[in-house]
C-alpha positions in Angstrom: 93.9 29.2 128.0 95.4 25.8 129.3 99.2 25.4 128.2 99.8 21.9 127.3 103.2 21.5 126.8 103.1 19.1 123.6 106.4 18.4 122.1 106.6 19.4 118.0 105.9 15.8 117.4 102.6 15.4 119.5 102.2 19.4 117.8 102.3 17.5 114.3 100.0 14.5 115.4 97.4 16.6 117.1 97.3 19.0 114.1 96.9 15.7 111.5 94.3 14.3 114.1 92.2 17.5 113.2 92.8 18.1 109.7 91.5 14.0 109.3 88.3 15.2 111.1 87.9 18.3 108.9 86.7 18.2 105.7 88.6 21.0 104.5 91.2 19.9 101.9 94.3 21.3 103.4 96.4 23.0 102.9 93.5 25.4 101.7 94.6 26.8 98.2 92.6 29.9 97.5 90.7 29.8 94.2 91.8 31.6 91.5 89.1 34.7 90.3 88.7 35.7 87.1 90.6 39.4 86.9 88.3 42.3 86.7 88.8 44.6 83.6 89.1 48.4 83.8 85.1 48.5 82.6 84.3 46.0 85.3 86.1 47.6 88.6 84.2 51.2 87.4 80.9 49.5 87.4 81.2 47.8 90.9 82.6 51.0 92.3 78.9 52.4 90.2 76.9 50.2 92.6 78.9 50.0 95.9 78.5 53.8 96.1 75.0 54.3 94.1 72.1 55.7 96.5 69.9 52.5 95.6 72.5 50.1 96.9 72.6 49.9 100.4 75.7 48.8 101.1 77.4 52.4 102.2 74.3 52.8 105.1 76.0 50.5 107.2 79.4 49.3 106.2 83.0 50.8 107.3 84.8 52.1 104.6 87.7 53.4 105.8 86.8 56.9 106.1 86.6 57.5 110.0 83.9 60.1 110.0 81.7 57.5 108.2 82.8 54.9 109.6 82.1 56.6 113.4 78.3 55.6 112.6 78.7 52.3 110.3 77.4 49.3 111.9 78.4 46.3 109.8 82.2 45.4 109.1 84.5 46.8 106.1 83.8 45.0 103.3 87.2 46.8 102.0 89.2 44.1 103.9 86.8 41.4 102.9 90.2 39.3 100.9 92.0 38.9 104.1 89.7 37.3 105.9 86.9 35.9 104.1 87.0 33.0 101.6 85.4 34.1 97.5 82.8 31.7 97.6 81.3 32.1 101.5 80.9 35.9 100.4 79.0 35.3 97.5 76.6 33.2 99.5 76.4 36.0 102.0 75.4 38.6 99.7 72.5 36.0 97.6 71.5 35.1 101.6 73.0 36.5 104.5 69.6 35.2 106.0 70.3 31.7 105.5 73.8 31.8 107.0 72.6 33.8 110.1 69.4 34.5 111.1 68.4 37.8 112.2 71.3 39.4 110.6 71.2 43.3 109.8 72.3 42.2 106.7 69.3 42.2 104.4 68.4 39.1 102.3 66.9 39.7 98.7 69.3 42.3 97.3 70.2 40.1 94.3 66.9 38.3 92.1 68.2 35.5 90.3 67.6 36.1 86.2 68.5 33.0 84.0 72.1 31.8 85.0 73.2 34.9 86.7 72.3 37.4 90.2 71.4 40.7 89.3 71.5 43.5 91.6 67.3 43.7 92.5 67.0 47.8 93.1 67.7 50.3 91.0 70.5 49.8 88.7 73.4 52.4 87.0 72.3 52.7 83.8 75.6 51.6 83.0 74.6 47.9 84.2 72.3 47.5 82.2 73.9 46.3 79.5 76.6 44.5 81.8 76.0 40.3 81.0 77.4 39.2 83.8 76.7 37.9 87.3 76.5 41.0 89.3 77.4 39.1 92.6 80.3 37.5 90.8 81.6 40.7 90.3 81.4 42.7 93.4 82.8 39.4 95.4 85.9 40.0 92.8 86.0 43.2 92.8 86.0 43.3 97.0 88.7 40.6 96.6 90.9 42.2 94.1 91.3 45.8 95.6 94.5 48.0 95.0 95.0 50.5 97.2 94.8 53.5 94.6 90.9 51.3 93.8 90.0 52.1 97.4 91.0 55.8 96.9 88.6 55.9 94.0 85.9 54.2 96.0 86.7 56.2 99.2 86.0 59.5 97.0 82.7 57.9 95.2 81.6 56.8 99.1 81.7 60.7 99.9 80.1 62.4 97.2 77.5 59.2 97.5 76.7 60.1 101.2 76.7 63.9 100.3 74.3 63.1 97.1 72.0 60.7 99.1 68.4 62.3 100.2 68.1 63.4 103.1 65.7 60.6 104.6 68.6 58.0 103.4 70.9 60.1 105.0 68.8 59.6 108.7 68.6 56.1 108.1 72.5 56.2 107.3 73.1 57.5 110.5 70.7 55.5 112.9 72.5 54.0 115.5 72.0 50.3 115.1 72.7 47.3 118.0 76.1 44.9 116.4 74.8 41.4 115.5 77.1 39.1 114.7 78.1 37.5 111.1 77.7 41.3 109.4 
């Protein structure tokens, strides 16, 4: 990497140069989500770790003997770098925003004004009237540590509970692509 040697003023210019040429408002202000009740942060943690989701076959969770095997990032982490909005795309699409992804497209069917998960659901969401993706993009982004406990212990009895020919393709070694 060149060293330039820019004073803080030609720092400042250069910086405002870019931020004219972006159309990113700056600075960015991160949008404010709607919290997630007690009812709401049980019934994500239902379908991140239920067998019909497949969300555990390939992401890190923070438990290194799963994670030895897990092929896409840790969508436990997802607030600190991602942005709300881009992950809800990503879950309706991950398709659209990179091709050839591991990341499989069509896991949410659009019904009415709202994404509902498209496999097999908790019997628990059925009855739930709201925007499935909606709420596991806040629930990702609004994480407590003693939440990730919970969903740490739900990921192990889930991989434990899952049939055996999930549990093969769990464990398939996969090539990395990038954007999962």
């Amino acid at each position: 990497m060149p060293t330039f040697y820019f004073s803080p003023n030609e720092i400042r210019i250069l910086v405002r140069f870019f931020e004219a040429l972006s159309a990113q408002a700056q600075p960015y202000i991160e949008p404010k989500l709607e919290p997630i009740t007690e009812m709401e942060r049980a019934l994500a943690r239902q379908l991140f770790t239920s067998p019909a989701a497949p969300c555990l076959r390939c992401h890190m969770t923070g438990d290194p003997a799963h994670d030895q095997k897990a092929t896409a990032p840790n969508f436990l982490i997802a607030r600190e770098r991602l942005k709300p909005g881009w992950t809800a795309r990503w879950m309706i699409d991950p398709q659209a925003i990179s091709p050839g992804t591991a990341m499989p497209s069509g896991l949410f069917r659009r019904e009415g004004d709202r994404w509902v998960f498209a496999g097999p659901l908790p019997e628990a969401f059925k009855t739930y009237p709201g925007d499935h993706v909606d709420l596991l993009v806040r629930y990702m982004f609004q994480l407590t540590a003693e939440e990730q406990r919970r969903l740490l212990a739900g990921t192990r009895a889930a991989l434990r509970a899952r049939p055996p020919d999930m549990r093969v393709a769990a464990e398939r070694p996969r090539g990395r692509r990038g954007g999962t």
